[in-house]
LUMRO-199743 format. One record per residue (C-alpha): residue number from 1; residue in three letters; x, y, z. Coordinates in Angstrom, 3 decimals. Each point is the difference from the previous one (the first is absolute). Example, Ala and Ser with C-alpha at 12.3 -4.5 7.8 and 13.67 -1.06 7.14 Angstrom:
BEGIN
   i  aa        x        y        z
   1 ALA   12.300   -4.500    7.800
   2 SER    1.370    3.440   -0.660
end
This chain:
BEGIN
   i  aa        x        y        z
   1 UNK   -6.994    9.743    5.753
   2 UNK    4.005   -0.777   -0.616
   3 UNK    1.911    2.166   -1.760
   4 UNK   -0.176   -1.977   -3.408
   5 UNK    3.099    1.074   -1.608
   6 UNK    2.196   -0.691    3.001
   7 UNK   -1.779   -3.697   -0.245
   8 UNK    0.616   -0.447   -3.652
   9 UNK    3.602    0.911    0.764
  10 UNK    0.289   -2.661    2.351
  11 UNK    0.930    2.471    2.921
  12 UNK   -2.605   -1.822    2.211
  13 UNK   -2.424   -2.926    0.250
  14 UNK   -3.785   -0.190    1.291
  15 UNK   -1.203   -2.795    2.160
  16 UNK   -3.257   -2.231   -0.510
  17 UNK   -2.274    1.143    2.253
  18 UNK    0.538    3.843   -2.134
  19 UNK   -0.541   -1.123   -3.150
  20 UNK   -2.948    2.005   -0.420
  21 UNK    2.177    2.622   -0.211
  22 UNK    1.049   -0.754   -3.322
  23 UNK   -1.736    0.918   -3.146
  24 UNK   -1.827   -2.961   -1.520
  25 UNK    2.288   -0.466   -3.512
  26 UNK    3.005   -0.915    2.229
  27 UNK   -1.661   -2.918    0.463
  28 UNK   -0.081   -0.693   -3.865
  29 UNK    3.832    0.906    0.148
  30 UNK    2.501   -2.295   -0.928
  31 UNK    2.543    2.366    1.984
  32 UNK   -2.167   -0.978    3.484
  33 UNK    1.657   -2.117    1.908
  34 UNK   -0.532   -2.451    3.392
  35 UNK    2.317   -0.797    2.479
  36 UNK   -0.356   -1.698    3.246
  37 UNK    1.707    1.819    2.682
  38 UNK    2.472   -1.697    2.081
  39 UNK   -0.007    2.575    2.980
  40 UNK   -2.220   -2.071    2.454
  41 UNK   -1.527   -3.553    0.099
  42 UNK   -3.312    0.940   -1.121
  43 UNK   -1.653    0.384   -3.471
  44 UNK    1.055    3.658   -1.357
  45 UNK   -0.093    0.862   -3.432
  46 UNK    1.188    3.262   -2.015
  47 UNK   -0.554    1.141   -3.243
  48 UNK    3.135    1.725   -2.380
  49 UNK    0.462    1.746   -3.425
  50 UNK    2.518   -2.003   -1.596
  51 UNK   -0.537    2.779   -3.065
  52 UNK    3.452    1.911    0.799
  53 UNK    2.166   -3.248    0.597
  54 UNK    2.601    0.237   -2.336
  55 UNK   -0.225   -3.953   -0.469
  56 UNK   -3.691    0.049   -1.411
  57 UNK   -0.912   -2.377   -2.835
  58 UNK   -2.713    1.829   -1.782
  59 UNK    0.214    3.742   -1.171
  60 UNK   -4.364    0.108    0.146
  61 UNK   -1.276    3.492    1.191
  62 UNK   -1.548   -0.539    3.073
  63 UNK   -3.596    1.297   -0.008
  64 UNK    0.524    2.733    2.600
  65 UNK    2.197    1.532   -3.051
  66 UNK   -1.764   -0.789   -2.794
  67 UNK   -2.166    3.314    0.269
  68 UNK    3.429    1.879    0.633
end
């Protein structure tokens, strides 16, 4: 399991093939995000937290907070 908070801070990204390892209301997150990496010629995908950017346009509580 990733350390959650350093992932909602942004501090580090999870590929594809882990994203079991993320709790299921990410995936109803409007914070998730899905970029294509650009490292190698193959298909590799990673998932982010765009919750801490400083540029975000929504101020919604994500649902891993919402209990907080």
């Amino acid at each position: 399991m990733p350390d959650l908070a350093a992932f909602r801070a942004g501090e580090f990204s999870l590929p594809y093939a882990s994203k079991d390892e993320l709790p299921p209301e990410c995936f109803t997150c409007v914070y998730l995000l899905i970029e294509e990496g650009t490292v190698c010629f193959c298909e590799s995908f990673y998932y982010y937290c765009a919750y801490s950017w400083p540029d975000k346009l929504t101020r919604t509580v994500p649902p891993c907070l919402q209990d907080s």
